[in-house]
C-alpha positions in Angstrom: -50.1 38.2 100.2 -47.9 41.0 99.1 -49.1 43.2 96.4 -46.0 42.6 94.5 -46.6 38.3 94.5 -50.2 39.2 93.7 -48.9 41.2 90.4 -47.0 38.7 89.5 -49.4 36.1 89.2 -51.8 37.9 87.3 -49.3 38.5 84.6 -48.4 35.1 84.3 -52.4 33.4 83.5 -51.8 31.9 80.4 -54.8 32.8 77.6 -57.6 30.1 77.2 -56.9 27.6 74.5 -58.1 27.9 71.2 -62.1 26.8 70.6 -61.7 23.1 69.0 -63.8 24.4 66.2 -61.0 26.9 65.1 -58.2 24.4 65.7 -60.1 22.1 63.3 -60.8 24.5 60.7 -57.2 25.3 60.8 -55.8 21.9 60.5 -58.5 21.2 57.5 -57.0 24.3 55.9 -53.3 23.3 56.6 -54.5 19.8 55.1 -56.3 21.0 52.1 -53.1 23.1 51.5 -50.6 20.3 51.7 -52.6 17.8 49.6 -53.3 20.6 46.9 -49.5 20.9 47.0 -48.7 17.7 46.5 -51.4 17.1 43.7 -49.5 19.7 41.5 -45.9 18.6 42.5 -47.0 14.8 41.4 -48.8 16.1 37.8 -45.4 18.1 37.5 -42.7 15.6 38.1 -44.9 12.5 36.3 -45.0 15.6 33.2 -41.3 16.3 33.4 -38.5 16.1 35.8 -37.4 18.6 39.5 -37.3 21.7 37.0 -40.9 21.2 36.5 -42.1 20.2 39.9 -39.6 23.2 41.1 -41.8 25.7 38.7 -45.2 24.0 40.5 -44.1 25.0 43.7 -43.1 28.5 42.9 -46.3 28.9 40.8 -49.0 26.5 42.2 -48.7 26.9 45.9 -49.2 30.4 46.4 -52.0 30.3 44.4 -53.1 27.4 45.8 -52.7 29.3 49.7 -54.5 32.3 48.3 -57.7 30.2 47.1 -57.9 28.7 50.4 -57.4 31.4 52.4 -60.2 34.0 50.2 -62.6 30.6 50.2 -61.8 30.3 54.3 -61.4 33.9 55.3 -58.4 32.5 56.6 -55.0 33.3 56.7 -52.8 30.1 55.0 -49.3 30.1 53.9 -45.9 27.9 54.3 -42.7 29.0 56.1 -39.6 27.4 57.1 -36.5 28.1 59.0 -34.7 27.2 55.8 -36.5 29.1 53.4 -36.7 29.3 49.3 -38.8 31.9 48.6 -38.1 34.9 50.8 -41.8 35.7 51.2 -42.2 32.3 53.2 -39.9 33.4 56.0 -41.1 32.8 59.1 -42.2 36.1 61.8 -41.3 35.6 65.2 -44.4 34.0 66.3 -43.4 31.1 63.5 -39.4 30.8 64.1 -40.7 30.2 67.6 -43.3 27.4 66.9 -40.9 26.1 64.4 -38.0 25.7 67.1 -40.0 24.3 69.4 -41.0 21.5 66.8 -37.1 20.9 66.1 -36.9 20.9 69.9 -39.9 18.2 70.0 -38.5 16.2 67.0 -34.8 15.9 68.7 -36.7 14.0 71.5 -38.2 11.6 69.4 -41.8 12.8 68.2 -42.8 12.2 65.0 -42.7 15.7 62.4 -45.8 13.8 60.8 -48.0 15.0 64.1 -46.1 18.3 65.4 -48.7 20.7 65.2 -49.3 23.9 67.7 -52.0 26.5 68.5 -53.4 29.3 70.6 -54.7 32.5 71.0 -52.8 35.4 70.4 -53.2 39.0 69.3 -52.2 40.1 65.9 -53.0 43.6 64.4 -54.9 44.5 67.1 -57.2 41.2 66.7 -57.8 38.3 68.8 -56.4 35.3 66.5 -55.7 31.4 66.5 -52.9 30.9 65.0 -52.0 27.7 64.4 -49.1 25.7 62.4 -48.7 22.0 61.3 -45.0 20.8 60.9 -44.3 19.8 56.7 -41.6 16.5 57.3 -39.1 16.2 54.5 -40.7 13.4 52.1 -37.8 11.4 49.8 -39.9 12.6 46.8 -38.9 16.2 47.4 -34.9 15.9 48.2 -34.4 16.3 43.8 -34.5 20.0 45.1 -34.3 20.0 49.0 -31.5 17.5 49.2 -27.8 17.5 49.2 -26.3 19.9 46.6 -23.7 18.3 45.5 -26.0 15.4 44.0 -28.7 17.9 42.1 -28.0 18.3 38.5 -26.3 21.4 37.2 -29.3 22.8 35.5 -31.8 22.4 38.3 -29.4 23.9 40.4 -28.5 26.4 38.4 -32.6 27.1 37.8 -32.3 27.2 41.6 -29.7 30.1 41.5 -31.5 32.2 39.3 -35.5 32.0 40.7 -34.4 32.2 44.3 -30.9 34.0 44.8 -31.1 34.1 48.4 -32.0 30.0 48.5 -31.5 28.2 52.0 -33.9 25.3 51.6 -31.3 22.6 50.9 -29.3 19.9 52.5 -32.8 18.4 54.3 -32.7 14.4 54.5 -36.0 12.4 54.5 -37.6 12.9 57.8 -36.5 16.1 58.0 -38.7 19.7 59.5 -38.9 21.0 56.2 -41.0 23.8 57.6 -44.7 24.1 58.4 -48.1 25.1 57.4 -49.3 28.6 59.3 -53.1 29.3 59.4 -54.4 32.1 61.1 -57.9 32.8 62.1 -59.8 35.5 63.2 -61.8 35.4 66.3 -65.1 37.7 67.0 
């Protein structure tokens, strides 16, 4: 075999897959996040109405992330193609996965059970990353839906917190975004 085929092939072995332990400790801390989320954005609007649930979100879930990730010594956040708050935008590694889930959803899977992981390097560590895909639930379209049909002062609330806004215009169903856990490896 020529050297050159030879080269080629060893630049094209895929890594192993992530250890089943780490995927599951991932998906627990994706879960725990989402139903943390959700807790606080059902106290809010049953308390008060979108504006309320809108301020959970901005306040709750990042705090929320942070608990889980010091308690894990995990990495947890949210991101989205369409994102709200700036600091969720997505790094390459997470437009990718997220595209690829758009991909999957356009040939019929379910956003309910899109997830995706493996072993990558990041910073100069050996990581799983991993990301579970957040579907668009009717309950959140008060301030992910159509524009035109939020009320003025939610959207104007909008406007002020988060200047640079893209998450709108989602229907139920929907890839809102996703969950993205990283964890280190030894």
């Amino acid at each position: 075999m020529p050297a050159f085929v030879l080269m080629i092939l060893l630049t094209t072995v895929t890594p192993p897959p992530p250890p089943p332990e780490a995927i599951q400790e991932c998906r627990d801390a994706a879960a725990q996040l989402g139903s943390g989320l959700m807790k606080e954005l059902t106290a809010a609007m049953t308390k008060g109405d979108a504006e309320a649930a809108l301020t959970a979100c901005r306040d709750k879930a990042p705090a929320i992330a942070a608990s889980i990730s010091a308690e894990k010594g995990l990495i947890v956040r949210r991101t989205a193609l369409k994102a709200r708050n700036q600091e969720n935008c997505p790094d390459a590694w997470e437009t990718a996965v997220l595209k690829e889930f758009e991909r999957r959803m356009a040939a019929g899977e379910d956003p309910a059970g899109l997830e995706f992981a493996e072993v990558s390097e990041l910073d100069g560590r050996r990581v799983v990353r991993f990301m579970k895909a957040i579907p668009m639930k009717e309950f959140c379209l008060r301030c992910h839906g159509d524009p035109a049909g939020m009320k003025p002062e939610l959207k104007g609330t909008i406007a002020k917190l988060y200047p640079d806004d893209a998450a709108v215009g989602f229907k139920a169903g929907d890839l809102r975004g996703a969950f993205s856990v990283t964890r280190p490896l030894p």
